[in-house]
C-alpha positions as CSV (number, residue, x, y, z in Angstrom):
1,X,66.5,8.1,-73.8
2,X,65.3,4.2,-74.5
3,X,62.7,2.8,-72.2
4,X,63.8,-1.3,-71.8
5,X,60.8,-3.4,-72.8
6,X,61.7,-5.8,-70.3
7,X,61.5,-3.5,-67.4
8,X,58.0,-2.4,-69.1
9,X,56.8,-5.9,-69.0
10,X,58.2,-6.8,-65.4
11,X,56.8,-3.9,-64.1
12,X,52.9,-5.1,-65.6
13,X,53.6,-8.4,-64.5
14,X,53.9,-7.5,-61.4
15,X,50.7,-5.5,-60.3
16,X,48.8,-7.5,-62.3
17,X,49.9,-10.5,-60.2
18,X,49.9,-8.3,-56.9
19,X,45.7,-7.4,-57.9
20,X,44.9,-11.3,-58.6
21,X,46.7,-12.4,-54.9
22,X,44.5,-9.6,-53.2
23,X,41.9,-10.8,-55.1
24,X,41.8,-14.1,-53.6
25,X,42.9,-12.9,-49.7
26,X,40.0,-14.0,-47.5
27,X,38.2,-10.9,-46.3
28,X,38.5,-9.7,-42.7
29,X,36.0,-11.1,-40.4
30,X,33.3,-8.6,-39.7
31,X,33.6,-6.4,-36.3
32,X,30.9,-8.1,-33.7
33,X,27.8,-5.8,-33.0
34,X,28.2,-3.5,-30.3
35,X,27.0,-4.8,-27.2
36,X,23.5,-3.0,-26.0
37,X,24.0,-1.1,-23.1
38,X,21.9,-1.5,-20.6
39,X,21.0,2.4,-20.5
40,X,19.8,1.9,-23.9
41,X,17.9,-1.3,-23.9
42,X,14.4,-0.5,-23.3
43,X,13.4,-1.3,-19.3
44,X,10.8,-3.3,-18.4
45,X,7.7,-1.8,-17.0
46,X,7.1,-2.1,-13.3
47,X,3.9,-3.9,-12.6
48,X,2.4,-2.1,-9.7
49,X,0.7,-3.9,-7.0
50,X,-3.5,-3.6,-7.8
51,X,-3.7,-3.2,-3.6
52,X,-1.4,-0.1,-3.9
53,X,-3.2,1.6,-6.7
54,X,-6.5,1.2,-5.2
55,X,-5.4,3.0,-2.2
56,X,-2.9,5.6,-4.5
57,X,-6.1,6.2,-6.6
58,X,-8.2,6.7,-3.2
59,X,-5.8,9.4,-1.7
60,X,-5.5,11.3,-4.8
61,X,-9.5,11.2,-5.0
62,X,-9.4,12.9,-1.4
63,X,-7.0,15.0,-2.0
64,X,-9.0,16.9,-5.2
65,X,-12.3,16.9,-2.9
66,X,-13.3,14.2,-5.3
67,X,-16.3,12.4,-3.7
68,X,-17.6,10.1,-6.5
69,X,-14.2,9.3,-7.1
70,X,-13.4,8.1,-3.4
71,X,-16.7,6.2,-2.9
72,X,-16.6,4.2,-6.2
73,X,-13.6,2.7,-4.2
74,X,-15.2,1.5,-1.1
75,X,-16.6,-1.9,-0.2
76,X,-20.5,-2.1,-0.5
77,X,-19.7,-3.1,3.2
78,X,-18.6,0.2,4.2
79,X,-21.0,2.5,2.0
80,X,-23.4,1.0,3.9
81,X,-22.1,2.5,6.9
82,X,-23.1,5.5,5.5
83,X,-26.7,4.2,4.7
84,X,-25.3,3.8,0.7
85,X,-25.2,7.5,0.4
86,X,-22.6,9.4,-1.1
87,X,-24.1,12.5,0.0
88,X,-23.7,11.1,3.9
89,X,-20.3,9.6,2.7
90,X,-19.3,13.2,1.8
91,X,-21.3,15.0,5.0
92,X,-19.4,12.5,7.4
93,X,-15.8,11.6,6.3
94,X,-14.2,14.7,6.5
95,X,-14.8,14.1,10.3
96,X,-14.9,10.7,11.1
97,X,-11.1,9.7,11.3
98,X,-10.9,8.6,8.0
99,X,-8.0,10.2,6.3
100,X,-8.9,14.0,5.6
101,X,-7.6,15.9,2.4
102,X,-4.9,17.5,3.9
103,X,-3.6,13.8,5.0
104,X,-4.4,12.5,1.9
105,X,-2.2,15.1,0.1
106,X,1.0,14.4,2.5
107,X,0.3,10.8,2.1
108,X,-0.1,9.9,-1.4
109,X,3.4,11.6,-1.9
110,X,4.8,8.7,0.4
111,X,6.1,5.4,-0.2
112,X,2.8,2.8,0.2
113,X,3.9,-0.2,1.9
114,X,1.5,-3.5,1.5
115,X,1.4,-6.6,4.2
116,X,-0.5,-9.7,3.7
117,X,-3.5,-10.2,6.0
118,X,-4.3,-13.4,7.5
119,X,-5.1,-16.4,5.2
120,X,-5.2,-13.9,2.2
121,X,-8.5,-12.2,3.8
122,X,-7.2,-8.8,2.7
123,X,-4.1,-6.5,1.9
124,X,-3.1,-3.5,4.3
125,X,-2.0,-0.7,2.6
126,X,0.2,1.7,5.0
127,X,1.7,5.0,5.0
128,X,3.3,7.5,7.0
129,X,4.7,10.8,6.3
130,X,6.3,13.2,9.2
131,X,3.6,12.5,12.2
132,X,1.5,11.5,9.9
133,X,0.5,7.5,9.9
134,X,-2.3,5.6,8.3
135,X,-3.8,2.5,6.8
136,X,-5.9,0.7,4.9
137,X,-7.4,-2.6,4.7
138,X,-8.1,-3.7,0.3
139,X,-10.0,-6.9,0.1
140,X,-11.8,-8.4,-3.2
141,X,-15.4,-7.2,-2.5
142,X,-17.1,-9.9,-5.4
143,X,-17.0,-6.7,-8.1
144,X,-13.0,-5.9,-7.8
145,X,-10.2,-4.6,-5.2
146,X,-12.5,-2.5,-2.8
147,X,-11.2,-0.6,0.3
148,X,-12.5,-1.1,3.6
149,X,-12.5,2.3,5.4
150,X,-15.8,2.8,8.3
151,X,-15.3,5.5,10.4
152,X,-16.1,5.9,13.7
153,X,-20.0,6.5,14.3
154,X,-21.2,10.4,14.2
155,X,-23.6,9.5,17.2
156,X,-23.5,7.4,20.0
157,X,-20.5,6.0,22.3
158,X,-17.5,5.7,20.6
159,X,-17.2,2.2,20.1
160,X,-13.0,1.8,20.7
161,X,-10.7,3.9,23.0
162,X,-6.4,3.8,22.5
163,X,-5.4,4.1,26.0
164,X,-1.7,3.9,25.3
165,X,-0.8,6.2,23.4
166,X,-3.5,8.3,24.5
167,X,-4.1,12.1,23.7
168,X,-0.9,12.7,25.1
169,X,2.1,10.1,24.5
170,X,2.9,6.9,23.9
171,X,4.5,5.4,27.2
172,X,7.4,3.3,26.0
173,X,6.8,1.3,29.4
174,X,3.6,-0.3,29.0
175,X,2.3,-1.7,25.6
176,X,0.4,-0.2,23.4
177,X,-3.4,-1.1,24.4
178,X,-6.6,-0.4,22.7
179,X,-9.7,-0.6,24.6
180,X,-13.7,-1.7,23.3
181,X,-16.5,-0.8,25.4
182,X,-20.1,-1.9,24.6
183,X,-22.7,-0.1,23.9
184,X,-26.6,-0.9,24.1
185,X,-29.5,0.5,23.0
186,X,-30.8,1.8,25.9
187,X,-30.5,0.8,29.3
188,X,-31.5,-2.8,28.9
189,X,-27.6,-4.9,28.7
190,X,-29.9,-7.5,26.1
191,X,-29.6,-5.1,23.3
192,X,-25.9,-4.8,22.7
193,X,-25.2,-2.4,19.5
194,X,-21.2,-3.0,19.7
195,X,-18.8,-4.8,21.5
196,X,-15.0,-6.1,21.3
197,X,-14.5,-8.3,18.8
198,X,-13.7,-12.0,19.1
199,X,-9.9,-10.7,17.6
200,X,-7.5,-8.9,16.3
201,X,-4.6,-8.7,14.2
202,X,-1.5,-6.1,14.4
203,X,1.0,-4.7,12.2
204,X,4.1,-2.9,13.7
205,X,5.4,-0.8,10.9
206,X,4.0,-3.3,8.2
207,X,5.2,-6.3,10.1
208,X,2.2,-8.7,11.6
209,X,2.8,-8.4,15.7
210,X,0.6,-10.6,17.9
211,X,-2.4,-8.8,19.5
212,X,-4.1,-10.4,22.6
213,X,-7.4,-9.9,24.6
214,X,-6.5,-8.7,28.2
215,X,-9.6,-9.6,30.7
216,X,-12.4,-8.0,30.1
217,X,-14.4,-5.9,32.4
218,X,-18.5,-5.7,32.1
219,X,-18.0,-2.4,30.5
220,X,-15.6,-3.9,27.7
221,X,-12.3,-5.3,27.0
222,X,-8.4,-4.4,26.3
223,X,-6.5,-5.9,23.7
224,X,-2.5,-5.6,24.0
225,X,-0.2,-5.5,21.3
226,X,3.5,-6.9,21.2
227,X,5.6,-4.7,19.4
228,X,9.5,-5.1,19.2
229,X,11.7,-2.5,20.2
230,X,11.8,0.8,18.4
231,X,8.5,0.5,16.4
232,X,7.7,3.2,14.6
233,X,3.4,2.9,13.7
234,X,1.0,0.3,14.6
235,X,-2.0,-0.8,12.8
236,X,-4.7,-3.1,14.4
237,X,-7.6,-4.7,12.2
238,X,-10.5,-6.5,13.1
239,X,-14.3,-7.3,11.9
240,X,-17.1,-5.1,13.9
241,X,-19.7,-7.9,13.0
242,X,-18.6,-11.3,12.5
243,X,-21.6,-11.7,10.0
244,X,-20.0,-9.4,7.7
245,X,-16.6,-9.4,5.6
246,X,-15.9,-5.9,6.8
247,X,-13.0,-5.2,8.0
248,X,-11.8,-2.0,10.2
249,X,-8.7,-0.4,11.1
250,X,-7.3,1.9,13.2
251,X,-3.6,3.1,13.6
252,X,-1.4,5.3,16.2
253,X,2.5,6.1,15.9
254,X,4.5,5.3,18.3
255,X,7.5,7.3,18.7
């Protein structure tokens, strides 16, 4: 059988032309990166409030029966409550209605919630877990975020009284009151140790409430909070000395 030359020769012509045309196609526009997702893109770290770790690092230093740990934390203020002794610090706390390890341990597995105090003077610090409820007042001591956390003396008349709620309920009909007496040294009225203070300020579950002075009697004076409907915890603060940033807090649940 002949092969045809021509056919031979059409046939080369014609890939050869078919290679040159792909040849000069454009290319196909590259596929656009995959968008990153926003699983995969790298999160940015949350910046946690300095007020809230002071007070997490606090309760965890509690918790562990870590003494050093907890009074590093505290305001010169209140360390010299306990004549600047960490030994007394330890002796007295556990006592004192400051927050005890067992609180501390159901506590610092809570949410911390932080309110702004008056003019920026400090930052509370709350929590609450189950029936549970506490606070704490985190000021800048001149040497860092320090907590402010006295406890009621170990001697003496107690200085402050919450007559509603008392040892047994909160009355949902009358508002809750807290009650200063004074106390002297001795029986002579010119040496006055404690007293009410000049003010206070209240936070009804983290929200600032008003907090007025009732009357007061010779003995001492009530200050009433107004808390809205429902409230949940309340946290008054005040200064013990007006000569001295200290601050002091005390706080009672309400349902």
């Amino acid at each position: 059988m002949t092969t045809s030359t021509r056919n031979v020769l059409t046939t080369t012509t014609a890939v050869a032309l078919a290679a040159l045309l792909a040849g000069c196609a454009p290319a196909a526009p590259a596929a656009p990166p995959a968008a990153e997702s926003p699983d995969s893109a790298s999160a940015e770290p949350e910046i946690q409030d300095p007020a809230l770790t002071a007070v997490s690092d606090y309760l965890d230093a509690i918790a562990l029966g870590n003494v050093d740990g907890a009074w590093k934390l505290l305001s010169p203020e209140t360390q010299a409550t306990y004549n600047d002794s960490a030994k007394t610090y330890a002796e007295y706390a556990p006592d004192n209605e400051t927050v005890t390890a067992a609180a501390a341990r159901a506590l610092a597995q809570t949410e911390l919630v932080v309110s702004a105090g008056p003019e920026d003077a400090f930052q509370l610090v709350s929590a609450r877990s189950g029936d549970l409820a506490d606070a704490w007042v985190v000021r800048d001591s001149g040497a860092g975020l320090r907590i402010d956390d006295p406890g009621i003396p170990p001697t003496g008349e107690r200085p402050f009284t919450w007559t509603n709620p008392d040892d047994a309920a909160f009355d949902t009909t009358q508002p809750p009151t807290i009650y200063f007496q004074k106390t002297y040294a001795g029986d002579d009225e010119s040496g006055l140790l404690t007293g009410p203070p000049e003010s206070i300020v209240g936070y009804a579950d983290g929200a600032a409430v008003e907090v007025t002075r009732n009357a007061s009697a010779g003995s001492g004076a009530d200050f009433v909070a107004e808390v809205p409907d429902g409230a949940e915890v309340l946290t008054v603060v005040w200064t013990p000395d007006a000569e001295s940033p200290l601050w002091q807090s005390s706080t009672v649940t309400l349902d």
